[in-house]
C-alpha positions as CSV (number, residue, x, y, z in Angstrom):
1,X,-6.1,60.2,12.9
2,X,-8.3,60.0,10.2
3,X,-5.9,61.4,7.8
4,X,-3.4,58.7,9.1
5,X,-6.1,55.9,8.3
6,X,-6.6,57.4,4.8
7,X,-3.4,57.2,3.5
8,X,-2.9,54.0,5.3
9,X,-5.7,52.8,2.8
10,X,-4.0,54.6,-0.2
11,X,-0.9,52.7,0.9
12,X,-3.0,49.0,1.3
13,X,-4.4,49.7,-2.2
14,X,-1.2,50.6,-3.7
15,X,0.2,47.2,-2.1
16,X,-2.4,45.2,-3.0
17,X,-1.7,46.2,-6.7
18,X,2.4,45.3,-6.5
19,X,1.2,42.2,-5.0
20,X,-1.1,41.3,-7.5
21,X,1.9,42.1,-10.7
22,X,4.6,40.4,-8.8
23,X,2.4,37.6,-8.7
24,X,1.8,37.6,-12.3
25,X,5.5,38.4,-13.1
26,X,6.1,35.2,-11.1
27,X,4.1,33.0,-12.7
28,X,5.4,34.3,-15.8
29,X,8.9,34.7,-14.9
30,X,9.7,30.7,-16.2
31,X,8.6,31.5,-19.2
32,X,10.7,30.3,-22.1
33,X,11.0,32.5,-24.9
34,X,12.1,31.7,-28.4
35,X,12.9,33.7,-31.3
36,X,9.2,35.2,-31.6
37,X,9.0,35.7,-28.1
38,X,6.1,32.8,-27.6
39,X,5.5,31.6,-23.9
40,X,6.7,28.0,-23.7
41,X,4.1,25.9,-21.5
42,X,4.7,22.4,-20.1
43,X,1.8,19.7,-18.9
44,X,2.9,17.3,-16.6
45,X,3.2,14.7,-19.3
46,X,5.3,16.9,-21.2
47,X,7.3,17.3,-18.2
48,X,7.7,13.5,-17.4
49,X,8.3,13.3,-21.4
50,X,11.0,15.8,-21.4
51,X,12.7,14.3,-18.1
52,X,12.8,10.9,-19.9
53,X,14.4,12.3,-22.9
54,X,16.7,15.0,-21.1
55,X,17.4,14.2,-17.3
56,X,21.4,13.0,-16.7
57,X,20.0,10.0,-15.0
58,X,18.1,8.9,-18.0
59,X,20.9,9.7,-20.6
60,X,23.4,7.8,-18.3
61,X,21.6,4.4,-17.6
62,X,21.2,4.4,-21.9
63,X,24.8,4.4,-22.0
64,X,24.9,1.9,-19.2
65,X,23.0,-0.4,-21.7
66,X,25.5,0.2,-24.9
67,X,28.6,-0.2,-22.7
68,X,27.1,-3.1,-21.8
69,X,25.7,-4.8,-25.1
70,X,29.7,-3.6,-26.3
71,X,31.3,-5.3,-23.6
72,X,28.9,-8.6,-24.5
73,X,30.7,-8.2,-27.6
74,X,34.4,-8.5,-26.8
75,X,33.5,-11.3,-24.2
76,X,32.3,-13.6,-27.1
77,X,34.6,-12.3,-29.8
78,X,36.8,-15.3,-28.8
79,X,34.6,-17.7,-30.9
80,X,36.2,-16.0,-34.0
81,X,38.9,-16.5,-35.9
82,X,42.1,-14.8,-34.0
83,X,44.4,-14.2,-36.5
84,X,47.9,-12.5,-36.1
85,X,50.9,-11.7,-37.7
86,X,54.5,-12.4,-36.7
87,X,57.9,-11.0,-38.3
88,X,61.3,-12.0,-36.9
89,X,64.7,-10.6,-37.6
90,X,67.9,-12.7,-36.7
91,X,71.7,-12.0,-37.3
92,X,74.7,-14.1,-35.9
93,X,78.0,-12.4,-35.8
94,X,79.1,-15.4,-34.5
95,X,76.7,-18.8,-36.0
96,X,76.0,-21.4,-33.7
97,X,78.3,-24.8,-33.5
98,X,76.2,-28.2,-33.7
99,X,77.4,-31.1,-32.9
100,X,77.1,-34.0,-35.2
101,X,78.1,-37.7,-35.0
102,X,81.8,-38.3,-36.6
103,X,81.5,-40.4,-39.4
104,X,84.5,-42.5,-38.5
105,X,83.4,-42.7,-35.3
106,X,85.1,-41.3,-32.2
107,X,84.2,-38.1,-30.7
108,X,81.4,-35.4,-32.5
109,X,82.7,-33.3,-34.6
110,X,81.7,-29.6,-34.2
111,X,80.2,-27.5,-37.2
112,X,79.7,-24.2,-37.1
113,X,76.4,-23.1,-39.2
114,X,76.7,-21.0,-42.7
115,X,73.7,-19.5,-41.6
116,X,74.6,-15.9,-40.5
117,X,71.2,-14.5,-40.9
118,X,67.6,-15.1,-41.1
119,X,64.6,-13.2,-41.5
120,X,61.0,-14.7,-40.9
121,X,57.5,-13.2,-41.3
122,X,54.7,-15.3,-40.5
123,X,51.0,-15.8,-39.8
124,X,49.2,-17.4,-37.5
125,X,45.4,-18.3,-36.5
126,X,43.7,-20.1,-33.9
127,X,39.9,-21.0,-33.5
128,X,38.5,-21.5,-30.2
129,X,35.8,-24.6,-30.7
130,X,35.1,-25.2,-26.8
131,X,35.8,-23.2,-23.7
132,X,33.9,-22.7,-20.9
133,X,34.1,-19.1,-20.5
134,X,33.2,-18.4,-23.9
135,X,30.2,-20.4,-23.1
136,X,29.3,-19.0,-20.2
137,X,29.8,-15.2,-21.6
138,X,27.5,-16.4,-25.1
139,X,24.8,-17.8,-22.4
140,X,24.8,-15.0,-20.2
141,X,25.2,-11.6,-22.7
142,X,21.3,-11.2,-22.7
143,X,20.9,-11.5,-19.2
144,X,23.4,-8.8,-18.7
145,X,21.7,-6.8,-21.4
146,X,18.9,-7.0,-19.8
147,X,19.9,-5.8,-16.3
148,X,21.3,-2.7,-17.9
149,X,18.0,-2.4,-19.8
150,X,16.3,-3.1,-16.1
151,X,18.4,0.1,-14.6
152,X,16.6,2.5,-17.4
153,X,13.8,1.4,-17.1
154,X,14.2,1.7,-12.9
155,X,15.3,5.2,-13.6
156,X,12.5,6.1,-15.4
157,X,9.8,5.5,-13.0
158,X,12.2,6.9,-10.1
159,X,12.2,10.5,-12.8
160,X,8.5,10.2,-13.4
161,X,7.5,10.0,-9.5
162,X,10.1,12.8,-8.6
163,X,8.5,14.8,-11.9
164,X,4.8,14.6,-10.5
165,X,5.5,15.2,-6.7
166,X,7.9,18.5,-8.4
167,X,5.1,19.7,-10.4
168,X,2.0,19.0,-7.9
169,X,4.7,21.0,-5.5
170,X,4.5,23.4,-7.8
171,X,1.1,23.6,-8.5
172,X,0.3,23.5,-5.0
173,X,2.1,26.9,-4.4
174,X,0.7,28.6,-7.3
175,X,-2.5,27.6,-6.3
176,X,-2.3,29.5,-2.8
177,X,-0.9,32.3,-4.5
178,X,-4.4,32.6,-6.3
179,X,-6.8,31.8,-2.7
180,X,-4.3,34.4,-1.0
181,X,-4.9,37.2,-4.3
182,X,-8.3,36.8,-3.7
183,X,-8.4,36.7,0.1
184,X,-5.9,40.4,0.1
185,X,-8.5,41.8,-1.9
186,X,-11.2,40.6,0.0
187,X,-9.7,42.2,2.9
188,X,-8.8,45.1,1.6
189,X,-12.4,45.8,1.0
190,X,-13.0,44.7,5.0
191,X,-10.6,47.3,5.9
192,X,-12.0,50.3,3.7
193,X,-15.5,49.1,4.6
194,X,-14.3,49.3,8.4
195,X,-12.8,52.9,7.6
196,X,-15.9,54.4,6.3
197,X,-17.8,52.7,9.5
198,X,-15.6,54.1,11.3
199,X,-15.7,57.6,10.0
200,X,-19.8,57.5,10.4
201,X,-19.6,56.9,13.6
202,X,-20.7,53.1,13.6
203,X,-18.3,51.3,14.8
204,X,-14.9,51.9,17.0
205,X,-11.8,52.1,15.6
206,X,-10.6,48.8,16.7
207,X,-12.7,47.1,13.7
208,X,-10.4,48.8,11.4
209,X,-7.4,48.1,13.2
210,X,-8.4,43.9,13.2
211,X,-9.0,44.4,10.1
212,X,-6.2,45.7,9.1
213,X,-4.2,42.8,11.3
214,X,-5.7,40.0,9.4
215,X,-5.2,42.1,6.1
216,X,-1.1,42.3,7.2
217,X,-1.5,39.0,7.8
218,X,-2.5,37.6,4.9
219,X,-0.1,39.8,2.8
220,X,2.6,38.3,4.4
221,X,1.5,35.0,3.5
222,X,0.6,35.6,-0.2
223,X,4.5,37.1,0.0
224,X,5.6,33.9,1.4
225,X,4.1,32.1,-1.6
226,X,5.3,34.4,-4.4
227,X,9.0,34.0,-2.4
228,X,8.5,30.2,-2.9
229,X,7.7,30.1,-6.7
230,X,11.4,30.4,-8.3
231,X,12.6,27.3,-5.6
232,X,9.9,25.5,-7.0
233,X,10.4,26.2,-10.7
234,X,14.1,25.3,-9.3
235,X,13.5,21.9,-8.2
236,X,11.3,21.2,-11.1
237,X,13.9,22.0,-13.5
238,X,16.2,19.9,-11.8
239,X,14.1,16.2,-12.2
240,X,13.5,17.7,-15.7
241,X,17.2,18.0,-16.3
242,X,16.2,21.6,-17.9
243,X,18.2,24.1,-18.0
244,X,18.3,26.2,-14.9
245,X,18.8,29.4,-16.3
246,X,16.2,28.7,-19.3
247,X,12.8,29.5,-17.8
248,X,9.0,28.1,-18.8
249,X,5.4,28.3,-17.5
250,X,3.4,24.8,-16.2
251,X,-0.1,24.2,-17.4
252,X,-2.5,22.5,-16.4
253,X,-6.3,22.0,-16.0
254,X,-7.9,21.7,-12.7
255,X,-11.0,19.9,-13.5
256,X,-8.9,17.1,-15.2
257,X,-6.6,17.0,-12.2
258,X,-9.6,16.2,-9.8
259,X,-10.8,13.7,-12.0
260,X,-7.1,12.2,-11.8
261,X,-7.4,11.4,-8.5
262,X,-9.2,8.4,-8.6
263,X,-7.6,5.3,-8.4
264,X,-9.1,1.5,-7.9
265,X,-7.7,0.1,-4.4
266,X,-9.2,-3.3,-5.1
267,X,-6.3,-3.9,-7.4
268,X,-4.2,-7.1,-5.8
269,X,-1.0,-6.2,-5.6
270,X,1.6,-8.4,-7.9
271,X,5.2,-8.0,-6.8
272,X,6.3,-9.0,-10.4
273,X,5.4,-5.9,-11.9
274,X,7.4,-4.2,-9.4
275,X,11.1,-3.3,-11.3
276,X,13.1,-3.4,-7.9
277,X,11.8,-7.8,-8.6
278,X,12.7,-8.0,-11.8
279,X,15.9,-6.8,-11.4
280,X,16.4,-9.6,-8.6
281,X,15.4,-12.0,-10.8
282,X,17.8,-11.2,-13.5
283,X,20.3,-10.9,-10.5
284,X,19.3,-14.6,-9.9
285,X,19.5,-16.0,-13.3
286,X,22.7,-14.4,-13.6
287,X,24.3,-16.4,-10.4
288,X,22.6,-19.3,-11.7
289,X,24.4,-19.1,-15.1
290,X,27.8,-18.5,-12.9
291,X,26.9,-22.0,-11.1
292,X,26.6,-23.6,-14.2
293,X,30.3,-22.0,-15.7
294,X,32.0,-23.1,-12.5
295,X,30.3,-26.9,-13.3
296,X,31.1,-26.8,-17.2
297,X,35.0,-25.3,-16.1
298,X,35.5,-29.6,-15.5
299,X,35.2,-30.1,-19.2
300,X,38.2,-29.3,-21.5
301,X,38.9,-26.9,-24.1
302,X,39.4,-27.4,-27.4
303,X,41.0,-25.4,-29.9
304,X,42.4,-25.9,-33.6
305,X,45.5,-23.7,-34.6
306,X,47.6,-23.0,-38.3
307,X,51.0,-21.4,-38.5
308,X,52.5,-19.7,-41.7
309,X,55.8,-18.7,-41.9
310,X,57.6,-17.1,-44.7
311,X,61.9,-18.2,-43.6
312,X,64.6,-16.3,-45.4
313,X,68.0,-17.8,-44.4
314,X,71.6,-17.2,-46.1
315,X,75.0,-16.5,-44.9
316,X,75.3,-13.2,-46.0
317,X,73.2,-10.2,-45.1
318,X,73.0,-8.3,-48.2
319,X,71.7,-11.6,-49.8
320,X,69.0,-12.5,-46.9
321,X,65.8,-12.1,-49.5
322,X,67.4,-14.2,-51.6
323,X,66.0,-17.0,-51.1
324,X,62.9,-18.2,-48.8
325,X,61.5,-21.4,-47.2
326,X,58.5,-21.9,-46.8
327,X,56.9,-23.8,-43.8
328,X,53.4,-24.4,-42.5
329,X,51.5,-26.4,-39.6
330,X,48.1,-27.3,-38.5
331,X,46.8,-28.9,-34.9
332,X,44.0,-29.4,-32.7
333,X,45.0,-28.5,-29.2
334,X,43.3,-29.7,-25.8
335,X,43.4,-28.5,-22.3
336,X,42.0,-31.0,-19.9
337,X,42.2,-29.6,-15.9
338,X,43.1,-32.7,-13.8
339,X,43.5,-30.8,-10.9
340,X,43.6,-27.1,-9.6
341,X,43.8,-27.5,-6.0
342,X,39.5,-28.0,-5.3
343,X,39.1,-24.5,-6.1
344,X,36.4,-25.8,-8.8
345,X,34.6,-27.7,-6.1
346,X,34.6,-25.1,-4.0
347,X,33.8,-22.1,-6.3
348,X,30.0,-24.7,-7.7
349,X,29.7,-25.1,-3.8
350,X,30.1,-20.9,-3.1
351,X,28.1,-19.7,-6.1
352,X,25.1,-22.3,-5.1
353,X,25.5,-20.4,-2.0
354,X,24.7,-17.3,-3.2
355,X,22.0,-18.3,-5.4
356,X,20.5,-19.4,-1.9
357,X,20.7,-15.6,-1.1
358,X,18.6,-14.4,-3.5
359,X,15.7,-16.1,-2.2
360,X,16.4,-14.2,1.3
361,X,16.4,-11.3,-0.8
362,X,13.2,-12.0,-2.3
363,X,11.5,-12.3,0.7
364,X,12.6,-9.0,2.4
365,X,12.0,-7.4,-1.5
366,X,8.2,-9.0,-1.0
367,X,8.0,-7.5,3.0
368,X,9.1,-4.0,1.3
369,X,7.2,-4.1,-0.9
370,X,3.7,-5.0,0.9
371,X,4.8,-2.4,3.9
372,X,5.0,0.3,1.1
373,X,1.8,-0.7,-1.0
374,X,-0.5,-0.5,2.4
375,X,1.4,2.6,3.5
376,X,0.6,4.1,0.0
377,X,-3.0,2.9,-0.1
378,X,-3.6,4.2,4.1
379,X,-2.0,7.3,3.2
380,X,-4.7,7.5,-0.6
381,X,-7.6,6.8,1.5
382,X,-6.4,9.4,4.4
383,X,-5.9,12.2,2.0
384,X,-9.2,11.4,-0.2
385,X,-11.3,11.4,2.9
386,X,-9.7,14.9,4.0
387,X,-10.0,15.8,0.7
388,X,-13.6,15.8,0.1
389,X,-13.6,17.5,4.2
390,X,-12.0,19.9,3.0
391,X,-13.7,20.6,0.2
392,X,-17.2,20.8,2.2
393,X,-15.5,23.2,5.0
394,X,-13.9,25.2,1.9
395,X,-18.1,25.8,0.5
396,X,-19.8,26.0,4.3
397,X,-16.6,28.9,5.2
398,X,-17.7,30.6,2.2
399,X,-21.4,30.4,3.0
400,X,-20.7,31.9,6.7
401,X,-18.7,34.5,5.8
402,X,-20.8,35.8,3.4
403,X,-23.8,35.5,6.0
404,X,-21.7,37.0,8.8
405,X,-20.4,40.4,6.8
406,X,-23.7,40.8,5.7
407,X,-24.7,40.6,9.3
408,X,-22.0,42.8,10.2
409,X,-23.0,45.2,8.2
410,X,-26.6,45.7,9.1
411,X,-24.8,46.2,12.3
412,X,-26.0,42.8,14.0
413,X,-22.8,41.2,15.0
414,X,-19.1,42.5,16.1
415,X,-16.0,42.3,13.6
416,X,-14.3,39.8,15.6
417,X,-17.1,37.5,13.7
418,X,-16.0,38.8,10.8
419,X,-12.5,38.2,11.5
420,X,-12.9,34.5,12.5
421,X,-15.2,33.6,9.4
422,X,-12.5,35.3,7.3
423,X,-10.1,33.6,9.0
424,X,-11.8,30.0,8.9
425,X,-12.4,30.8,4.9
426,X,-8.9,31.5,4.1
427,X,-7.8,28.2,6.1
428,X,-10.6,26.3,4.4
429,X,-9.7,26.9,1.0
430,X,-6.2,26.4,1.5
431,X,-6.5,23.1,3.4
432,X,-9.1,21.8,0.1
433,X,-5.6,22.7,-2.0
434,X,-3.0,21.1,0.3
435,X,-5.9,18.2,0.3
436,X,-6.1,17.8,-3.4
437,X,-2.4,17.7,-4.1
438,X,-1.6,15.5,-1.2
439,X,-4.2,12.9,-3.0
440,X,-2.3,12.9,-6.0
441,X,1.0,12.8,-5.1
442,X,-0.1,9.6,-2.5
443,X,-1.9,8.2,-6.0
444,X,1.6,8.4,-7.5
445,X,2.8,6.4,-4.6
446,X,0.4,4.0,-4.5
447,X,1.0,3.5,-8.3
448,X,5.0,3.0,-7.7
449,X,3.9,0.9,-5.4
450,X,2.2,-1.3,-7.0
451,X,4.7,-1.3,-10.2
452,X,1.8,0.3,-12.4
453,X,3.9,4.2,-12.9
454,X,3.3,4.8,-17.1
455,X,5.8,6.5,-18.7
């Protein structure tokens, strides 16, 4: 028996020493490497700084915004100059007959034309002065510019939340890894301490076999944690838009982080800094300028045109070049609608219609938004509270166990004591972690929330 319980202590030492290098090897195994071999180490702001430069998302609403300045572009090319060139080839075996008035009167005489060819390259412009299109696409290019511009900058915060709540996920795990470290060697030393009672006769066997329960226990949890790491680093990467099979290490300074997590709740909360608002607003002004193209589409168009052409004529085809005239004309040119059928009328009436939906939609977007900013500030002042709960239970669990091992010990108290205060520690110190992180990420919440997320 005893023999038994000695190697089973070689063997809980041995395991407590793989534990402790897969652990590191974890934390180390997203290390990027370059050329020299140098660990490459991320912040959280050089996370959220690399996801804005690198993540798809990103790199897609940018082109969003050049697609759309370019299509701005051909929309109000139409105020320049058009300018084109014709060429036209004709040959008659058989030349047309006019008819032409006899001179002696009586029936018209029939003449066939010595023309038997021509050949006729030309040029032609025109210049738009009014249309309302044109108007309507010059008046409304920023506003669609600006939507585009609106979807980055939507994308962005969307990328910097799902960064922090990644890397606090992260964080979160790596920080259990280190509590449940130090908790397996605590233990460890409870269950050699109970072997050595045990062999002097002090206490019963079933100390060391409680202690080496909670010891199992909190192995497997520690592996559960290390298992967890590489998903994590996973996920991370993903928001990042790094590449998955490229691997770094996060860093990051406790203190700083609890100092992070305070945030001023007497802030009044203004919808228009929210981007989800501004974007209905552009949406608005850009049905408004659509009201105002169906109301200008009454007025006529006006464009000035000049034709050039360059006429070769002759009656034989190997002499076409011959000989060219020359012929040229310049107009105005004006399009009034009379009538199309009411669908003018009707398309002002429609698109004042759905101008009247926007303010529907800004009064659901303002209910949203409200429901989500007290959400996010109940969920803040929860987690602080627990927080700071935690965080006393985490220092008064460390107190007692202390006390109670000590008692133990000298023999005063039973294990199971022991076992509970351990048990009670390990719970307490976890809970303060889950607490801490849960603050932040509800601060990053509140902060979307309230339209406030820096980037």
């Amino acid at each position: 028996m005893e023999y038994y319980i000695l190697s089973n202590i070689k063997r809980y030492i041995l395991l407590i020493m793989a534990l402790l290098c897969i652990s590191n090897d974890m934390r180390g195994q997203s290390a990027a490497t370059n050329s020299t071999n140098t660990v490459q180490s991320f912040t959280l702001p050089q996370c959220i700084d690399y996801a804005l430069k690198n993540q798809p998302g990103i790199r897609q609403a940018l082109l969003g915004v050049s697609i759309t300045k370019a299509t701005n572009y051909i929309n109000i090319s139409g105020w320049l100059p058009q300018v084109g060139g014709t060429v036209g080839f004709a040959y008659y075996p058989q030349p047309p007959v006019s008819l032409i008035a006899n001179p002696t009167g009586g029936a018209l005489v029939a003449e066939r034309s010595e023309i038997t060819a021509n050949f006729i390259p030309g040029l032609n412009a025109t210049q738009a002065i009014f249309t309302p299109a044109l108007l309507y696409s010059v008046l409304s290019a920023h506003l669609y510019t600006k939507a585009a511009e609106q979807v980055v900058d939507s994308s962005k915060i969307n990328i910097t939340v799902a960064v922090c709540k990644s890397f606090y996920n992260l964080l979160l795990n790596l920080q259990e890894i280190d509590v449940l470290k130090a908790d397996t060697v605590m233990l460890a030393r409870s269950v050699n301490d109970a072997y050595h009672q045990y062999i002097g006769g002090i206490v019963d066997v079933t100390d060391y076999e409680e202690a080496t329960i909670t010891f199992n226990n909190t192995v497997a949890q520690l592996k559960q944690a290390q298992n967890n790491v590489v998903p994590y680093y996973a996920a991370l990467k993903q928001v990042m838009g790094f590449p998955p099979r490229t691997d770094f290490n996060v860093s990051y300074d406790t203190a700083q982080m609890t100092k992070d997590i305070v945030l001023d709740t007497t802030q009044q909360l203004q919808y228009d800094k929210r981007i989800e608002y501004q974007q209905l607003e552009t949406a608005r002004a850009l049905q408004h300028k659509l009201t105002n193209y169906y109301e200008f589409n009454f007025l006529p168009s006006l464009g000035a045109y000049a034709n050039y052409n360059y006429e070769y004529e002759n009656n034989r085809l190997d002499g076409l070049l011959n000989t060219a005239y020359p012929n040229s004309i310049v107009g105005l040119s004006l399009n009034l609608p009379l009538f199309t059928g009411f669908s003018r009328i009707v398309s002002v009436r429609r698109s004042k219609l759905q101008e009247k939906l926007f303010d529907y939609g800004e009064q659901n977007l303002q209910s949203e938004i409200y429901s989500q900013y007290t959400q996010s500030i109940a969920n803040y002042n929860s987690n602080l509270f627990n927080m700071h709960e935690q965080q006393d239970n985490s220092a008064m669990a460390l107190k007692v166990f202390n006390i109670v091992e000590m008692q133990y010990k000298q023999g005063i108290v039973p294990y199971l004591n022991v076992i509970t205060a351990q048990s009670n520690l390990i719970t307490s110190e976890i809970g303060y972690i889950n607490a801490l992180f849960q603050v932040l990420s509800s601060k990053v919440d509140v902060e979307q929330a309230m339209g406030v997320i820096a980037y």
